[in-house]
N, C-alpha and C positions, 0 to 999 in steps of 0.2 A: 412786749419784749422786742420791738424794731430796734431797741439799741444794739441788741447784741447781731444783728444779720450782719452779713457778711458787705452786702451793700453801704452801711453806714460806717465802714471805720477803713473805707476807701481815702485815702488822705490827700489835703488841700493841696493847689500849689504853693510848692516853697516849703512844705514840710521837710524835718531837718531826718535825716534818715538814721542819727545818732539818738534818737529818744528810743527808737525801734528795745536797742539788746537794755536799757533800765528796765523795760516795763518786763521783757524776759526774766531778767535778777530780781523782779520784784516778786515773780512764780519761782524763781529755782530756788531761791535764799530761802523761802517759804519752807517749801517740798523738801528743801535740805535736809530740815528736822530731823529727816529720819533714822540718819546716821549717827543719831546724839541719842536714839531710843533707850541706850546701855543707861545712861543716867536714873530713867524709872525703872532700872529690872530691879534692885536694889529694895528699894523703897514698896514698889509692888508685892515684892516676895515675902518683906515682913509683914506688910499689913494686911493680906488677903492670903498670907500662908501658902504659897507657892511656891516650885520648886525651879531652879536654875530654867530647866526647858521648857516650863508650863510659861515661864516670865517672857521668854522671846516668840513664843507665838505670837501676840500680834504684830513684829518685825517682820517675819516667816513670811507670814501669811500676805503682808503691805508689798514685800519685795514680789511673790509670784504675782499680787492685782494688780501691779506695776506692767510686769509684763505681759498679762492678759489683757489689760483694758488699752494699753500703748496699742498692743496686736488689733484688736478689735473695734479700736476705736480712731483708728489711724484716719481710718477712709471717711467716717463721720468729724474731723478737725479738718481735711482736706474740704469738704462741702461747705462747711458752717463759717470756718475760719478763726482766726486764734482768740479773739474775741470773745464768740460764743465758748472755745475749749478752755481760756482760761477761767471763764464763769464758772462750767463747769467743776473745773479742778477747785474753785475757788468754794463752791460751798459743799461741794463732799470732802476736800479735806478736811476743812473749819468745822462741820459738823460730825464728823468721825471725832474729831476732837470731842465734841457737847456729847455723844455719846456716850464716850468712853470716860466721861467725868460724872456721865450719871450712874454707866456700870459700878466706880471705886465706889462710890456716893451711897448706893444701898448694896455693895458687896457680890454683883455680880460680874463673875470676870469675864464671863461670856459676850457681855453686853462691851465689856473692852478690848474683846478681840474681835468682835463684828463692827465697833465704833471706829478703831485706829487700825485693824487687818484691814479690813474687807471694803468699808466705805471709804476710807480714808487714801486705804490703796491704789482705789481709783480714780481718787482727786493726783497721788502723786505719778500715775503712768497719762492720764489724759494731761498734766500738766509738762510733765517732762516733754512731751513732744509738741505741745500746743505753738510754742517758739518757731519750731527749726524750719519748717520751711516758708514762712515769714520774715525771716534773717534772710536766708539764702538770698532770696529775691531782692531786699534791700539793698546785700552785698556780695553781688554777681561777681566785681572785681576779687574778693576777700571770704571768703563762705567760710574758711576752715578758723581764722581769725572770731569771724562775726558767732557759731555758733559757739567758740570755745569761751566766747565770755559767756553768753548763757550759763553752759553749763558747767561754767568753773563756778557758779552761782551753786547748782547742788552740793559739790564737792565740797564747799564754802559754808554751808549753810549751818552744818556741824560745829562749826568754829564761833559761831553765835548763840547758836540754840542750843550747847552742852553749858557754858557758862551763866547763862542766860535763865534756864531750867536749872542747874542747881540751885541758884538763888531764891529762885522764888520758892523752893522744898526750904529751903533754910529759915525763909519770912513765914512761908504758910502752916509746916511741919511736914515730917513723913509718917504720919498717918493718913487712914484712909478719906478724912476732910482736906488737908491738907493738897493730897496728891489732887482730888478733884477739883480743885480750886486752882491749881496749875495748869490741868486739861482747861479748864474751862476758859481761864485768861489765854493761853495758846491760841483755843480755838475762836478768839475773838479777835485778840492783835493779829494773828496771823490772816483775818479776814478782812482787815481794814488796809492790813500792806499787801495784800493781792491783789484789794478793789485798785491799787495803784496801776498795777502793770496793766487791770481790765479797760481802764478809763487814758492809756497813755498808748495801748497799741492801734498801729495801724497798717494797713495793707499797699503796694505803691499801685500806682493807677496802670492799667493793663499798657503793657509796651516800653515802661520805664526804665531808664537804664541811667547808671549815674555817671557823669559827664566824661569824655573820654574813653568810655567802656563799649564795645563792639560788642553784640549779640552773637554775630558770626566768628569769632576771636575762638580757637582752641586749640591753646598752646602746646598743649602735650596729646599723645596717641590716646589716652586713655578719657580726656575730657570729648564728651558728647556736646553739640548741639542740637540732639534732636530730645524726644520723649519719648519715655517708655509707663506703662500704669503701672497700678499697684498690682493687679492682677498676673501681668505679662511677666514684671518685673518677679514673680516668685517662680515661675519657667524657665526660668535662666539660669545656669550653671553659677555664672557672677554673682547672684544672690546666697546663694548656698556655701561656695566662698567665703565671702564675706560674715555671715554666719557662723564658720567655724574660726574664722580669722577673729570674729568679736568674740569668741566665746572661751578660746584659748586664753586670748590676753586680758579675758576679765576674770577666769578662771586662775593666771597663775596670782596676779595682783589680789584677789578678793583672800589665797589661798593666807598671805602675811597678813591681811589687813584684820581678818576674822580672830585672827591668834598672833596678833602683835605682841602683847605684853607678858602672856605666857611664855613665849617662842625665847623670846631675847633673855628672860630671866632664866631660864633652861639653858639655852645658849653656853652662858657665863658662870651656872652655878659651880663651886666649889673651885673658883680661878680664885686669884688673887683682886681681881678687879671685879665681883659679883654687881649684877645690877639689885636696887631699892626699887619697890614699889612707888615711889615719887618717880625716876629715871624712869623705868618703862611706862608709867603714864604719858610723861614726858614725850618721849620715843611714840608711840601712839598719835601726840598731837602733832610733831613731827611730821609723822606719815599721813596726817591729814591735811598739811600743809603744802606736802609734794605731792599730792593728789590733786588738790585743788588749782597748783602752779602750772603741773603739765598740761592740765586742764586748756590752757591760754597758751602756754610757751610752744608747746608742741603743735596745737593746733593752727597757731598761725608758720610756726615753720614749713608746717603742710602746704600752705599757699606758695611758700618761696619751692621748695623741692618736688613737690607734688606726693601725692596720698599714699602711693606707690612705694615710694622710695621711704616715707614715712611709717610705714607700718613694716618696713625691712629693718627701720632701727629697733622698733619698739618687742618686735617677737624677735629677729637676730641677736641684739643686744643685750634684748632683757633673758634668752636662755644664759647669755654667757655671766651675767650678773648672779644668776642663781647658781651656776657652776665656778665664779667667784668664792660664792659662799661655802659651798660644799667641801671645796676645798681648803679654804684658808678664813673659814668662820670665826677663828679662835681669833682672830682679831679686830676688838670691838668697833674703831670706827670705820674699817672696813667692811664688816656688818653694816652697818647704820648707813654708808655711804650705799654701797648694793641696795640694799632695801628701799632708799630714796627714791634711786632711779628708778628700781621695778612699780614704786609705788605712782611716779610721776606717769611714768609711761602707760597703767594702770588708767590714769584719770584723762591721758591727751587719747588712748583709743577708744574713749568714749564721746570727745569733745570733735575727732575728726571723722568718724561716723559719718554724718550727716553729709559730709562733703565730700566724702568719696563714692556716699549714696549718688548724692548731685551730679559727681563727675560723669554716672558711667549711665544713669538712668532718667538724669534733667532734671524739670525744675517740676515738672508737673504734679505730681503726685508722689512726693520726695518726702514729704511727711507720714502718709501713709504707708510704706515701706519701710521709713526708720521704726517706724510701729512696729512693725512684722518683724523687723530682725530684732526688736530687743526681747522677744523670746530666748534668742541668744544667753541673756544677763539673766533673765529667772534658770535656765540652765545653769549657769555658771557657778549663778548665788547656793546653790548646793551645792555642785558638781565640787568647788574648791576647797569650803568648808569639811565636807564629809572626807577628801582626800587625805588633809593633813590632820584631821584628828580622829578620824579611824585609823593611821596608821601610826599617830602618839598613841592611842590606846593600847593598840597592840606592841608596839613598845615596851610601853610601861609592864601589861602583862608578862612581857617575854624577861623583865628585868633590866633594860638598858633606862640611862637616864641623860640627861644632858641633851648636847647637840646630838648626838643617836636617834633622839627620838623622832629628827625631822630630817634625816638624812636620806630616806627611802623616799618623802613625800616631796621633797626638795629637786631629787634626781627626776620624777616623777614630769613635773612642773618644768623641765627642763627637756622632755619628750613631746609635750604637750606644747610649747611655744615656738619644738620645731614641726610638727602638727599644722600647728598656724603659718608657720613662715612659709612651708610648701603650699599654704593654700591659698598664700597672696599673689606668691607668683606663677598661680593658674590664671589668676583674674587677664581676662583681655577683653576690648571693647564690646560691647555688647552686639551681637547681629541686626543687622538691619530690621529683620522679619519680625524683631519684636517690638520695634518702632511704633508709634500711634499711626503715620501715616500710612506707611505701610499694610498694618491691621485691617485701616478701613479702605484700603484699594483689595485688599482681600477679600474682605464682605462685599461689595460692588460686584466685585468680579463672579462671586458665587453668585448671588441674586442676580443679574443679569443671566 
């Protein structure tokens, strides 16, 4: 297995540094899937007799091994290199797949929630980060540009693999042959367009910088040129930060995304203009379109304003976007407008992550720390869910209907992104003392 060391996919001279984010989108496009899971709850439910909640477990379960195995395995894709991590990703997602089409295959659902939760999980958190700080390095000048094509590739992925997967339910059937003959083709193609990104990435030769670009260059107060670990880097206030900074603003975005087509058809019912179940699908792919755009849009505007001032639009703006709504909901494409943005802004603080990681903690172990914080996002991915529709429930019990029913959760999401805003603008450069060099004139000095 020397292909996969990190030594062999050190790259020639003259390599083009643009092949670097394909072979990224050839893992996130992949890993996307996940967000298309709604497509089998359906089909799973009839054919294995399952109930609405029993159907998204292994979503549930894929989102938190996302963020445990990202957390835990950050520090092992910093060692190995993105190479070996997207091998990784590449045969525990693919075979979470084969799993879980032998779970449908003789009726055990258990065998499909350890195949697509649990294994597959951890093909989609060691791959999500396998990328990022690979990119970084490539594009020292552009980091916030460079990972947002990545990971506009997740947000994207959806957009493939919901149409993509219906079809093949329609050719194979939605019974329980049917469905496993779906899993199974998945987890095959989607093994042969990973082996791309595994066979196309590369690392730049230590010291590389692309023409023009000054290592000692740091433009604004808040970019570092030193390093900080992964370890150091979690004793830092700036971590913690950031943290609640990501967690807020995946919290208010995940809060519409979860309950998009209930929400809007609640919204409008018994107006003159009610939404159709075509419309809020509709509205749905919509919001997975401004997801996947902020993804890129906002992440390279991050290079031009810096990360700072970028994450003051996405939590200042995006409260006032939901206080938009609250107020003047009742009209629709003001709705649909709001939601847009919250949902763009939604996808670029996940896409400029990484590069405000970079700004404040370097290059060094910048992958290993995006690990650690997307604990953040297994946070969230409840924390927003459970908001807005324990408090539609309780609605609904109390008797209110309509827009009422997300008025409490709405106001809520609007406490919480200013939550976020105050804790961007604690962030300040990181102290020296947590420096590498630093560190080890530490240890010196003790030992001596």
């Amino acid at each position: 297995m020397t292909f996969l060391d990190r030594s062999r996919t050190v790259a020639p001279p003259g390599w083009s540094r643009w092949l670097v984010p394909p072979a990224a989108l050839a893992v996130h496009l992949s890993i996307g899937q996940a967000y298309a899971w709604s497509v089998f709850k359906p089909p799973l439910e009839s054919a294995l007799g399952l109930s609405g909640t029993a159907s998204a477990l292994p979503f549930q379960l894929a989102i938190v091994m996302l963020g445990l195995s990202a957390a835990f395995g950050g520090t092992l894709v910093e060692r190995n290199g993105p190479r070996w991590a997207m091998f990784v990703s590449l045969v525990c997602f693919s075979s979470g797949f084969l799993v879980a089409a032998l779970g449908v295959a003789t009726d055990q659902f258990w065998l499909v929630v350890l195949g697509y939760g649990f294994i597959g999980g951890i093909g989609l958190g060691i791959g999500y980060i396998s990328p990022v700080s690979t990119l970084i390095k490539w594009f020292p000048d552009r980091p916030g540009m460079a990972t947002g094509i990545a990971i506009m590739g997740f947000g994207g992925g959806a957009l493939i693999a919901s149409p993509w997967s219906t079809g093949m339910l329609e050719a194979f059937g939605t019974d329980s042959a049917g469905i496993a003959t779906a899993f199974l083709v998945h987890g095959l193609a989607y093994a042969g367009f990973m082996a791309l990104g595994v066979l196309l990435v590369r690392v730049p030769p230590d010291g590389w910088l692309p023409a023009g670009h000054r290592s000692e260059a740091a433009p604004r107060r808040l970019v570092t040129t030193a390093q900080v670990s992964a370890r150091n880097a979690l004793r830092t206030p700036q971590f913690w930060c950031l943290w609640v900074v990501l967690c807020m603003n995946v919290t208010a975005g995940i809060g519409i995304l979860e309950k998009a087509a209930p929400m809007i058809s609640d919204f409008f019912t018994g107006t003159s203009a009610p939404v159709t179940v075509s419309a809020a699908a509709g509205f749905v792919a919509l919001l997975s379109l401004a997801n996947m755009t902020g993804r890129l849009l906002w992440s390279s505007t991050s290079d031009l304003i810096g990360r700072k001032n970028m994450y003051r639009i996405y939590l200042g703006v995006g409260a006032l976007m939901y206080l938009t709504i609250v107020q003047f909901g009742s009209s629709k494409p003001l709705f649909i407008c709001c939601a847009l943005v919250i949902l763009s802004f939604y996808g670029g603080g996940f896409a400029a992550i990484p590069a405000y990681l970079q700004d404040l903690f370097g290059t060094y172990q910048v992958g290993a720390i995006h690990g650690r914080l997307l604990t953040a996002w297994s946070t969230a991915g409840v924390l927003g869910p459970l908001i807005v529709n324990w408090v539609a429930d309780a609605g609904e019990r109390a008797g209110r209907s309509g827009s009422d029913l997300y008025t409490t959760s709405l106001t809520i999401m609007i406490g919480l992104l200013i939550v976020g805003f105050a804790a961007n603008e604690l962030v300040r450069p990181v102290h020296p003392r947590f420096h590498e060099a630093a560190e080890r004139k530490t240890r010196v000095h003790q030992q001596s």
